[in-house]
N, C-alpha and C positions, 0 to 999 in steps of 0.2 A: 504494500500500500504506500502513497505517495506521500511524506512527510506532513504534517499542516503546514503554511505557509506563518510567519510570523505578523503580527501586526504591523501594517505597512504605516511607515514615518513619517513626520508633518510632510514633507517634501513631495510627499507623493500620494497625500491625500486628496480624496475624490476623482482624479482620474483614472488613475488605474485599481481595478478589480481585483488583484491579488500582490502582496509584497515580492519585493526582488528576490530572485532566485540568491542560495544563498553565494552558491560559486560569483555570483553577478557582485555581489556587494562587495565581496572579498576583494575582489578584481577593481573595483572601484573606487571602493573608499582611500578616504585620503587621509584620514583623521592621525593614523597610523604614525605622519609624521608633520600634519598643518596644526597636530595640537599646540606647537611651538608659540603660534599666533593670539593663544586664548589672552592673554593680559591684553593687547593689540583689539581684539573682538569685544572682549568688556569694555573696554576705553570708549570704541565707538558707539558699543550699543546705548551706553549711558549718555553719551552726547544727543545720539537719535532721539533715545527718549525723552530727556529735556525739550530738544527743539519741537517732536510731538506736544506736550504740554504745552507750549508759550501758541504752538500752532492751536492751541485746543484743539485737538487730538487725544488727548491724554489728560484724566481731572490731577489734580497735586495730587492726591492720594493715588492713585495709580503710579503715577509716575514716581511717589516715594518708596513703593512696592516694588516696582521694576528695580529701580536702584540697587534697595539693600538686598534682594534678592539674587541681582549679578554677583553684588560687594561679596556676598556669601560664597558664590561658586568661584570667584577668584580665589578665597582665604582655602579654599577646599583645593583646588587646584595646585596651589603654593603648597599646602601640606602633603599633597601627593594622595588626597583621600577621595578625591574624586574621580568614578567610572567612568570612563569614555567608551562607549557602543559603538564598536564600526559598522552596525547596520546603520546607525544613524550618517553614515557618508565623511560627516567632517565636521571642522571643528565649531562652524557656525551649527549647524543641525543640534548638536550634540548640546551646548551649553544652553541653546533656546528650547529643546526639547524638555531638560530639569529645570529649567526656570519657568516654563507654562505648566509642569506640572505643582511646583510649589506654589509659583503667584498667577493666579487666576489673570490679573491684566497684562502675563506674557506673551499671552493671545496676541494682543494689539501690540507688540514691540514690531511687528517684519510692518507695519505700516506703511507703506510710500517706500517700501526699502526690498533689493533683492542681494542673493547673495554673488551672482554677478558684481556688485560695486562692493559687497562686503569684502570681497578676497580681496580687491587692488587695493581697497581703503586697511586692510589688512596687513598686508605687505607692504605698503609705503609705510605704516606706523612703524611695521618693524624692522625694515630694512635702514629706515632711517634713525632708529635709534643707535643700531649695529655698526652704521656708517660713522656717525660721531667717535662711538668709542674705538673702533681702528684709527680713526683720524689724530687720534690722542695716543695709540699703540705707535702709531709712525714716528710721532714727535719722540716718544721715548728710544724708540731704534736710532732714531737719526741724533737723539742725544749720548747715544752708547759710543756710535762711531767716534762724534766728533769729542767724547774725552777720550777715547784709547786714542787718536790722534793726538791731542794734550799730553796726555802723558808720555807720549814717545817722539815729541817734535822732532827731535834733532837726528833719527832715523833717516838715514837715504837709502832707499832699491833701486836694484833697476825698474823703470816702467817698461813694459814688453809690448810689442808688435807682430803679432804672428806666431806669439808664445818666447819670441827671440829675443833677448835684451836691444834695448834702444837707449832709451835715454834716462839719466838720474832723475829722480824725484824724491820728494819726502813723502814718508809712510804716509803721511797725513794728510796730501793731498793726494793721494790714491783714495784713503775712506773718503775725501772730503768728498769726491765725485758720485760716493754711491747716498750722500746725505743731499749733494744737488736731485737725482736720479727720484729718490723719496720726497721730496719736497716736491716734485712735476705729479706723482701720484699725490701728494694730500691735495695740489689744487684742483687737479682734478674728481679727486672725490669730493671738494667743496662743488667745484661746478656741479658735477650730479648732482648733488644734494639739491640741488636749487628746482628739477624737472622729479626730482621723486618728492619732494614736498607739496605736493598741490591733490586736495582733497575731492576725490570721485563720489563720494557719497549726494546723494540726492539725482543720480543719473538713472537709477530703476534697474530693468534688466537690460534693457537698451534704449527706450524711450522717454525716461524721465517719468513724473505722476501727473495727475488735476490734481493732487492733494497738493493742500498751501504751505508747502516745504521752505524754511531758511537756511540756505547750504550754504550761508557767508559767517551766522552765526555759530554753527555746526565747526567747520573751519577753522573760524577763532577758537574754538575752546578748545580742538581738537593739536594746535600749534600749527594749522598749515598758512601761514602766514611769512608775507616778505618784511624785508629789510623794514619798512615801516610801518608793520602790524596791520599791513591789508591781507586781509585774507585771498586764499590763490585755490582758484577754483578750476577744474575743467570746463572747456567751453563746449563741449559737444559731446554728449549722453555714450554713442555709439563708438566714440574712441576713449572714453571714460573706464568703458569695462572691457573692450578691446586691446587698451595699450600694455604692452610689458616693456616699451621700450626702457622704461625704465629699468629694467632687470640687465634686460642685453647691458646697458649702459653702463651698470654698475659692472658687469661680470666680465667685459669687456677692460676698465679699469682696473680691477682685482688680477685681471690675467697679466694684464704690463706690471703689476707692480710684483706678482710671482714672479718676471721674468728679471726683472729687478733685483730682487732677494737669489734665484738662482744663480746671477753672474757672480752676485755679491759671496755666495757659498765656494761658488767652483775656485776662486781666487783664494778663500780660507784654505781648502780642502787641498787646493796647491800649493801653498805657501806652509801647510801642515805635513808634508811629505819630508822626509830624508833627503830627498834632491834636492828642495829647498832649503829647507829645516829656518823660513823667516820667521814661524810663530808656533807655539805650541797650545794645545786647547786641552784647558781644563781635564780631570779624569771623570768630572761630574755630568762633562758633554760630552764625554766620548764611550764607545766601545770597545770590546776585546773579540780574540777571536775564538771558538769554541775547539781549536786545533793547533793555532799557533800561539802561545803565550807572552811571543814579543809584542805583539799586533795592538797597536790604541789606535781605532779606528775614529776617525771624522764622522760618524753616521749623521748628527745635527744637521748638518751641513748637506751630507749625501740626500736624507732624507725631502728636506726640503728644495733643495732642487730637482728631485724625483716628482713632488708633488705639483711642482710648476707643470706637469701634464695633466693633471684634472683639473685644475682651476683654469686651463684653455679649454681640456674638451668640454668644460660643463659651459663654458660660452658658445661655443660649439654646437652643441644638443640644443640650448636654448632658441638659438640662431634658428637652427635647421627645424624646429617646431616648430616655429612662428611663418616659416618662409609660406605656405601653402594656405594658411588659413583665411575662410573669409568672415565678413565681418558678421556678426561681431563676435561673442564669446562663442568656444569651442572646448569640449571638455581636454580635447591635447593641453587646453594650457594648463593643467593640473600639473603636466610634467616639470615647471619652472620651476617649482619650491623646492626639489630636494634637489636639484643644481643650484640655486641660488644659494639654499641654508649648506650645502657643502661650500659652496665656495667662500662665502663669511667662514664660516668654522675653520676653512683651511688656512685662507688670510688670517684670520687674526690669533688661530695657534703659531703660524709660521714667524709671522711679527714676534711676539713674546717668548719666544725658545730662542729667537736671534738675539734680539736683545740681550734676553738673562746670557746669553751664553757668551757673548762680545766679553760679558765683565766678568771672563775667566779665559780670557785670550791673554797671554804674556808673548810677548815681541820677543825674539831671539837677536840680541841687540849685534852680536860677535858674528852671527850669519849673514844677518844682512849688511856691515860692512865691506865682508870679504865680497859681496857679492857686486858691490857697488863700487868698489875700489877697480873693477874692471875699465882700461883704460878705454875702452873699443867707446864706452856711453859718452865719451866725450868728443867725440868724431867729429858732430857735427857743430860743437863749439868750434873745434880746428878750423872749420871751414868758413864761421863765422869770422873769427878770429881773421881771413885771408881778407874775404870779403869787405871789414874793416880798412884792409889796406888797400883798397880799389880793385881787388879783384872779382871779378860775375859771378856770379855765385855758379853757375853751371861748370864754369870751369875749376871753380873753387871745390867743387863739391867729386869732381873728376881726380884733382889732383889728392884728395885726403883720400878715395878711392884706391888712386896708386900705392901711396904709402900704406894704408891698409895690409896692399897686397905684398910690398917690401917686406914688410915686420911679420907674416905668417909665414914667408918662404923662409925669413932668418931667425925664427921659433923662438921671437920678445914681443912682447908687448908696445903696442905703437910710442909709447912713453921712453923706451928705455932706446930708442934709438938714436943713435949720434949726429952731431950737425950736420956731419959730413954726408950722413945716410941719408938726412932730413935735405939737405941741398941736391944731391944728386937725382931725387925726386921732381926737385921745382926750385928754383934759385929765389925764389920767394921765402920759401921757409926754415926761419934764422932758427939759430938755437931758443930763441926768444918764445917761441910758437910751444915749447916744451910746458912754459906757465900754464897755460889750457887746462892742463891734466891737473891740475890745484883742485880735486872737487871741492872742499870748503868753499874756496873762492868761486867756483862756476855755480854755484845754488844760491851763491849774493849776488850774482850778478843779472838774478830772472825777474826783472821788475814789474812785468806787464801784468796787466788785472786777470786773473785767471792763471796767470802761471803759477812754476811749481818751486818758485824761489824763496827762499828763508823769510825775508821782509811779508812777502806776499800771502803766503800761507798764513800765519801769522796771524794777519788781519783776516783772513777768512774764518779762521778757527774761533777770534775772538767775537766776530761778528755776530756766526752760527750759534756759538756759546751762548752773547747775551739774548739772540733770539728767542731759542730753544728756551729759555731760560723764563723770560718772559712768556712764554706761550702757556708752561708750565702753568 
């Protein structure tokens, strides 16, 4: 015999004749992981309800019933004492299905209201709360870089090109480039912020109500309000509960700024090797091997730039769902939320494991000298050096080439060559031209804004500093 069918859900009261199969629901529901959004769903449904009242819609006594009767299923939900029902689909169903069973004027809470606008109005609450606090996670990473910068000014490496040494730098303005890098991600997650803050609610299922709704009031209490406390509303019902672009948008951001933290890892994870041996990372960030017992593995590092491929494909999936759809809501878009809630979760674990772990990086001060002391990263000062004295750089840059090639055939270093080596090259270059190789002196000598010279960083680090500082 054929199971009985359960009591079919507000959702799907009076049109259809028998409840969802159960395979249907299972397959369906969302609750499973939109319950994320219940403090987001209270928030709003208490705004709705207010604005119902003031619309009379709702007498005060109803509407203080609604109230304390959400208040209640939040304190429940925070305790972890409350049931969630996947036949009831999700996380809107779910909390108004025990709230109409406790307070009789739950009834009249879905008034002028569908859950079409409830999910965007949903997600933008909580996406935009998520969004703040990484934007405050960043500021702390980018204030990790720029003290172990601090702390280790007077550090020169080589900076590499093609994995090849190039040219001297200070340690410092190596991180300082990955606190620029993070800084172009926080404005851009400010910018987003500005297109996920705007309040859908009062949009319907796609055509708005006759009921005498105030979605500007709604708005204000709800914070979706600009710079000077207007409220920021949708201007058309059918792109209201249609748009994710705000998801793309954000998940799109989250992915540059993975890819951000990944360069920033692969650079640790290199400079963490025996080949390099520039820095050493904590025993509290790192791992061992289950076979080799010399092995202190990088995995922090590993890890997270491992993860820089789901925080692109979940932009990805997001993208490729949205491509086909027509207007307006389509139950595919359920698929956004657990790409979105992983991609927060992945950003803002990644964020705070980097950080905590920067402040158990110790610089290997003796490594990176010998590494820097390479006379080759001063080449192209050589050639400035020419240039200096009237010669084209093209041809300047040819002749430090030659000698290059002099000093590996006669297996020294371009420095320790003699004048007479240095003249036979180019009758240009005196013994004089030997000062070059001063690196002290060639890192006081990089004045330009951006560059990587002692004065200059300096003023960078102090700048960052007091920024950082202040933002705090």
């Amino acid at each position: 015999m054929n199971k009985p069918q359960k009591p079919a859900p507000p959702a799907r009261s009076g049109r259809f004749a028998t409840g969802a199969a159960a395979e249907a629901n299972a397959y369906t529901a969302s609750v499973g992981f939109d319950h994320r959004l219940a403090a987001q769903d209270i928030a709003g449904s208490i705004a709705h309800a207010r604005m119902l009242h003031r619309a009379g819609l709702l007498t005060k006594a109803e509407c203080g019933a609604i109230e304390r009767g959400l208040n209640r299923i939040a304190r429940e939900i925070q305790a972890g004492t409350f049931r969630w029902r996947p036949e009831l689909e999700d996380v809107h169903m779910n909390i108004e299905a025990v709230l109409t069973r406790r307070v009789p004027a739950g009834a009249k809470l879905h008034t002028g209201r569908s859950r079409n606008e409830q999910v965007t109005l949903d997600t933008r609450l909580w996406l935009r709360d998520e969004m703040c606090a990484l934007a405050n996670e960043l500021h702390r990473l980018q204030r990790a870089l720029v003290e172990l910068g601090r702390k280790y000014f007077h550090v020169v490496i080589p900076g590499y090109t093609h994995l090849q040494r190039a040219q001297p730098v200070l340690l410092a303005h190596h991180l300082l480039a990955y606190v620029e890098m993070l800084e172009r991600d926080y404005e851009r997650l400010l910018d987003c912020l500005v297109r996920v803050n705007v309040c859908p609610l009062g949009s319907g299922a796609i055509a708005g109500t006759t009921l005498p709704l105030d979605r500007a009031s709604v708005a204000i209490e709800l914070g979706f309000v600009d710079a000077r406390h207007r409220p920021m509303l949708t201007q058309n019902s059918m792109d209201a509960v249609a748009d994710r672009d705000f998801v793309v948008e954000f998940c799109a951001v989250a992915a540059l700024l993975a890819v951000h933290e990944s360069r920033l890892c692969e650079d640790l994870a290199l400079w963490s090797t025996s080949e390099f041996g520039f820095i050493r990372i904590g025993d509290a960030y790192t791992t061992g091997s289950s076979l080799m017992p010399q092995k202190k593995n990088p995995d922090i590092a590993e890890l997270t730039r491992g993860k820089t491929g789901r925080v692109i494909g979940n932009l990805v999936a997001v993208l490729t769902m949205l491509k086909g759809l027509p207007l307006t809501y389509n139950s595919d878009m359920q698929e956004d939320k657990e790409r979105l809630f992983d991609t927060v979760d992945t950003c803002r674990a990644s964020v705070r494991i980097l950080t905590a772990m920067l402040g158990h990086v110790a610089v290997q001060e003796d490594a990176c000298a010998r590494a820097a002391s390479d006379p080759g990263l001063l080449a192209t000062d050589l050639a400035d050096w020419l240039v200096e004295r009237g010669m084209p750089f093209r041809e300047a840059h040819h002749v430090v080439g030659r000698l290059v090639s002099v000093a590996e055939s006669k297996g020294k270093p371009i420095n320790r060559l003699t004048p007479a080596e240095l003249r036979k090259v180019d009758k240009a270059l005196t013994g004089a031209a030997l000062r070059v190789f001063d690196l002290s002196h060639a890192m006081k000598r990089r004045h330009a804004v951006g560059s990587p010279g002692v004065k200059e960083v300096r003023r960078q680090l102090d700048r960052w500093h007091k920024f950082l500082s202040h933002e705090s």
